[in-house]
N, C-alpha and C positions, 0 to 999 in steps of 0.2 A: 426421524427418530425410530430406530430400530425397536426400542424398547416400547412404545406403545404398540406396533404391533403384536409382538408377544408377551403377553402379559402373563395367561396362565392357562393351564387345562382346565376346559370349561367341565369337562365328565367325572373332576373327581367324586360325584356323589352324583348317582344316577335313582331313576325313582322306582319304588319297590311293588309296584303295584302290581297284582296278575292279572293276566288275559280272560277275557273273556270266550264263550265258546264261537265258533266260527260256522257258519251258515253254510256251508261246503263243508264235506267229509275229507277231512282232519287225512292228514297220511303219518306212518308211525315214525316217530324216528329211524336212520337209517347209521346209529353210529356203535351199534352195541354188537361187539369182539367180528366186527369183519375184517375181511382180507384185502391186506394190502397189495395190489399188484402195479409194482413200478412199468408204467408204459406213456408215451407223450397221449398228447389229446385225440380224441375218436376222432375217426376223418368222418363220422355223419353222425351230428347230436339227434336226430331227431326222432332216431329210436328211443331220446328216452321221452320222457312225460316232460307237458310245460307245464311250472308250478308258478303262481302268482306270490312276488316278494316287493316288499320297502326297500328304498335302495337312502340308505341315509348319508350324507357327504359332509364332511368339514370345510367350511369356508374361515382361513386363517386370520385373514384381513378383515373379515368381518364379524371375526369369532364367532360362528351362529354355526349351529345344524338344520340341515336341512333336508327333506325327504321329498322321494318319488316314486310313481309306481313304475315298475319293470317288470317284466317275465321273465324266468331262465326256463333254462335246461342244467342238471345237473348228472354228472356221471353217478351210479350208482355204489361203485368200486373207487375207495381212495387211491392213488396212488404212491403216498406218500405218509410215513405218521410220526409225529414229532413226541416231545416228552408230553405234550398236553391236548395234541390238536392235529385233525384226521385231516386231508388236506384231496381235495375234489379237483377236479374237470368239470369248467362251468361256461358257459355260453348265453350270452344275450340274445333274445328270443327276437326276429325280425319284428319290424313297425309291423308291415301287411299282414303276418300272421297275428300279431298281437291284437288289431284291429279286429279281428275276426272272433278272435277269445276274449277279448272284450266286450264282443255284442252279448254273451250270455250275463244274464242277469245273477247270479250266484255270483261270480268274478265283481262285478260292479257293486253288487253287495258289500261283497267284501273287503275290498278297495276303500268303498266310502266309510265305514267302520272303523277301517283303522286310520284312516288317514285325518277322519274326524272327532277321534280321540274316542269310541267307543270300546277299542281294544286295547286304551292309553298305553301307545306306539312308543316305541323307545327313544321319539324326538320330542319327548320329556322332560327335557333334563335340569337340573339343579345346579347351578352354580356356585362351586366352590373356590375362588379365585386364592392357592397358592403360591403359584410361580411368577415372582417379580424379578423382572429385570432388570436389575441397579443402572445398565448402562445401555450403548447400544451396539448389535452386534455386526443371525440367521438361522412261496420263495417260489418268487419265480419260480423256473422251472422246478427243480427240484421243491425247494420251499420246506424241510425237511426244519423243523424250529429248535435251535441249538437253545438248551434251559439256560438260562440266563442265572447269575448266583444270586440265590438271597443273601439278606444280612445273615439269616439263622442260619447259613449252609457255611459259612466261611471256614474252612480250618486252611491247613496248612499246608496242604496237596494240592494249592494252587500254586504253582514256582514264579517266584519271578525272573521272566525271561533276560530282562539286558539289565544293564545300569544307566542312569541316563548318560550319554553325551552328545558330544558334536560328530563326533568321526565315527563312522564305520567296521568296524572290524569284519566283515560277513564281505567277501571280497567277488563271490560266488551269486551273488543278488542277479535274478531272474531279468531278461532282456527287457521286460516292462520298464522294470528299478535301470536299468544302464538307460532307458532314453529319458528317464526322467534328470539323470542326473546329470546330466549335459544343462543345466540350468545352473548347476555352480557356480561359475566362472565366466564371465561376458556383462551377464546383468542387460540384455540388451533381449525386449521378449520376444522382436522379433526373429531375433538367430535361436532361441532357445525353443520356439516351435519349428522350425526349419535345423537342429538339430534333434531334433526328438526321433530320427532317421527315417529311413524310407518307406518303411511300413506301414506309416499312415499314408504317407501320399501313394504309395500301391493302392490300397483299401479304397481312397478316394477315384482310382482310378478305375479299377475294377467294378464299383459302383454305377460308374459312369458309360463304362462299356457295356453292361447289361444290358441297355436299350430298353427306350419308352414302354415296351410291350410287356417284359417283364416287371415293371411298375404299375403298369395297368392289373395286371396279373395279380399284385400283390395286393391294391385297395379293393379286388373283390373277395379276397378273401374273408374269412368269417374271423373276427379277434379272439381268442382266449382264454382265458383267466382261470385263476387257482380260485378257489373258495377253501378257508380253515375254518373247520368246525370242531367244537372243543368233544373230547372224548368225553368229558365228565359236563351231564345235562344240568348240574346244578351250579357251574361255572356264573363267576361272577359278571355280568353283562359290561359292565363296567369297563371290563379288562381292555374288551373292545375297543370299545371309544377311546379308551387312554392312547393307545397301540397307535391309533388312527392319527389323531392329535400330535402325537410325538411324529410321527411321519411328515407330518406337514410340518410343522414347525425343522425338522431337519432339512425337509426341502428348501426351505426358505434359506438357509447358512448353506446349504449348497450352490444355489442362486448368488450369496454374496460372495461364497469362495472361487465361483466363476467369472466374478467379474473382477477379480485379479489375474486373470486368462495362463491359468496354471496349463503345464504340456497335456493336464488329460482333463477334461472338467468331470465333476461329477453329478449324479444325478438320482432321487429314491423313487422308489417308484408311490406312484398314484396309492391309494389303499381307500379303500370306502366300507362301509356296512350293509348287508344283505340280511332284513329280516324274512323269515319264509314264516310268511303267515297263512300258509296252507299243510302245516305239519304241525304234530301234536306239541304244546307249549310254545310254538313261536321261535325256533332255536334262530342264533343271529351265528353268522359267520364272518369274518374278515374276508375281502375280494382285493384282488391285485392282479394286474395283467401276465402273462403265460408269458417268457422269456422263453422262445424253441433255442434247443440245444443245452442248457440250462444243467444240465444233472452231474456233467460233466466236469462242466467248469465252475460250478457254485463254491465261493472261498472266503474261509469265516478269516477276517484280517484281527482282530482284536473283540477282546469281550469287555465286560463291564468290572473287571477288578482286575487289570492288570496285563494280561495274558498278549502275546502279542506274538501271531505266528511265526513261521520257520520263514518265508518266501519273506516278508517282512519288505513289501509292497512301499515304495517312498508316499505315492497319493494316500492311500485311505490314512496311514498314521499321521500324516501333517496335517487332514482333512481333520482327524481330531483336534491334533491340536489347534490349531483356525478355531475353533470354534470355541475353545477356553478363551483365545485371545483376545475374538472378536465379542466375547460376550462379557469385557470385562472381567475375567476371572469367575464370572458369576455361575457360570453350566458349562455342559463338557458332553457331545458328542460320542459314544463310543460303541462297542458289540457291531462294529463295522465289519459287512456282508455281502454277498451276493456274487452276480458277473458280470468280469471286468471291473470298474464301476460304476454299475448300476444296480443302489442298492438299497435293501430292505430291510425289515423287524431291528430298527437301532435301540438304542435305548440313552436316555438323558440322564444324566448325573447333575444336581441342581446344586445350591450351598446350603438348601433350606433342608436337602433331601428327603421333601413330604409329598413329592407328587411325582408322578409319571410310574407308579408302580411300587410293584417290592423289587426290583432291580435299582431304584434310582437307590443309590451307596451313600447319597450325601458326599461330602467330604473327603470321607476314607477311600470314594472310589475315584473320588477328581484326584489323589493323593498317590492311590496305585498306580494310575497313569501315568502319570509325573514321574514316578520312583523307574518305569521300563521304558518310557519313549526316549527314543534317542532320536536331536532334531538330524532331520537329514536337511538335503538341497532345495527340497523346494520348501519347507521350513526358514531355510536362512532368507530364500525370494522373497517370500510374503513379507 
């Protein structure tokens, strides 16, 4: 039963309580009118400082947050800055070093503080259980965060792009859209992966020529990641958590629309919380893995009231829809993002539309959707 899994975001009411001071000297904030300079990750973190942070994670299945301690490294230079939120080069700090900065006692101090609720840690939280499930259902690189519309922002300089139907008229649709659509007519899923053409089994193959050394190569590598941190210090923490939540729970209907083994699955990425509790107020950040090559190819498929791009991609909009269908009419997937697909910062549209934000539209936004999707082929599949 799909619907006892998701039930509801646990963060809509987070606890209001301030930090206490920290036993290590405090670093200032680092987000007031700097320079953005677009450039991929430092090829050596450890010119900068390791700073001791809470790494807080959603567990969906088990509705609960949970926390850990970790080190990072953080760039000091965003690379990227969206309408709300300054966006880092961040790196997990090795075991063996972390062992070492762990033996000083300030560090373990402060560790144990928060972790034991002396700095009442932001794995606090308060349970506000709105999102019910009637039935059952499921930036990277750049990272650059498209505003998402509120209610109060709506007027009328949002167009709507199609009318719904069944057929196509866009005859021109990008060679992704032409291997997907090889799924119309056969009904048979093994021909409809083996017509999705050659370019995946190139890719397959090419992978496979690279030879073991190259893979070895690649697992020593160091991983990643963007950290978002809001421009405005007095940002609702909240926001967080919600952002995180919605992630996972999308993950999950990507998991289920995968097991209808559509020509491309899709996939969101990871997202967790980073509190740095070695900087003045405790600022928390969104964390998500570094997608290299990413700036390039990042492509906003649809947003949250309607809009729905020009390349007009057959997976991410069916991937919507999938998920009105499979969740009973009840919520609606949309503000579909990212590369290829694998993707991030979604956002839910519920029927109750009281939670997951001031993005979630209620009705009017499961409504706008409806009014511009046009079902394609792998729509009629499912």
């Amino acid at each position: 039963n799909h619907s006892a899994l998701l039930g509801t975001s646990t963060s809509s009411v987070l606890s209001s309580s301030q930090y206490g001071g920290s036993r290590i000297r405090r670093r200032p904030s680092r987000v007031l009118n700097p320079y953005v300079v677009p450039r991929p990750p430092p090829s050596d973190f450890t010119v900068f400082q390791p700073e001791g942070a809470i790494r807080h994670f959603f567990d969906l299945q088990k509705r609960v947050w949970t926390q850990e301690q970790v080190m990072v490294r953080m760039d000091d230079t965003p690379f990227a800055r969206g309408g709300l939120r300054l966006v880092y080069h961040l790196q997990e700090v090795k075991d063996d070093e972390v062992m070492k900065l762990m033996n000083s006692q300030a560090y373990t101090s402060m560790y144990n503080d928060h972790l034991h609720g002396n700095f009442n840690s932001f794995g606090d939280i308060m349970y506000n259980d709105q999102f019910d499930m009637a039935a059952p259902g499921g930036k990277l690189g750049q990272l650059i965060e498209e505003e998402e519309i509120d209610e109060e922002q709506i007027d009328e300089q949002t167009p709507i792009i199609k009318t719904c139907s069944t057929t196509s008229s866009n005859p021109e649709e990008d060679n992704e859209n032409d291997e997907e659509n090889n799924i119309v007519m056969g009904g048979n899923v093994n021909s409809l992966k083996s017509d999705a053409g050659d370019n995946m089994s190139r890719d397959v193959v090419l992978k496979k020529d690279s030879g073991n050394s190259k893979s070895r190569n690649l697992q020593k590598k160091e991983v990643s990641y963007v950290a978002k941190l809001a421009i405005d210090p007095c940002e609702d923490p909240g926001t967080y958590f919600r952002d995180v939540e919605m992630q996972a729970h999308c993950a999950y209907y990507a998991r289920l629309f995968n097991g209808y083994d559509p020509p491309r699955p899709v996939e969101f990425c990871k997202a967790w919380i980073l509190e740095l509790i070695e900087r003045d107020n405790s600022p928390i950040c969104g964390v998500e893995k570094f997608i290299k090559g990413s700036a390039s190819k990042y492509r906003k498929h649809n947003n949250n009231f309607g809009y729905v791009s020009e390349d007009e991609r057959n997976t991410p909009q069916a991937f919507s829809h999938f998920t009105y269908e499979a969740s009973a009419h009840t919520m609606l997937v949309v503000d579909i993002q990212g590369v290829g697909d694998m993707y991030t910062d979604p956002q839910i549209h519920t029927i109750r539309g009281t939670d997951f934000g001031k993005g979630n539209l209620g009705m009017r936004g499961i409504q706008r959707f409806l009014e511009t999707h046009r079902c394609n082929s792998i729509c009629r599949y499912l």
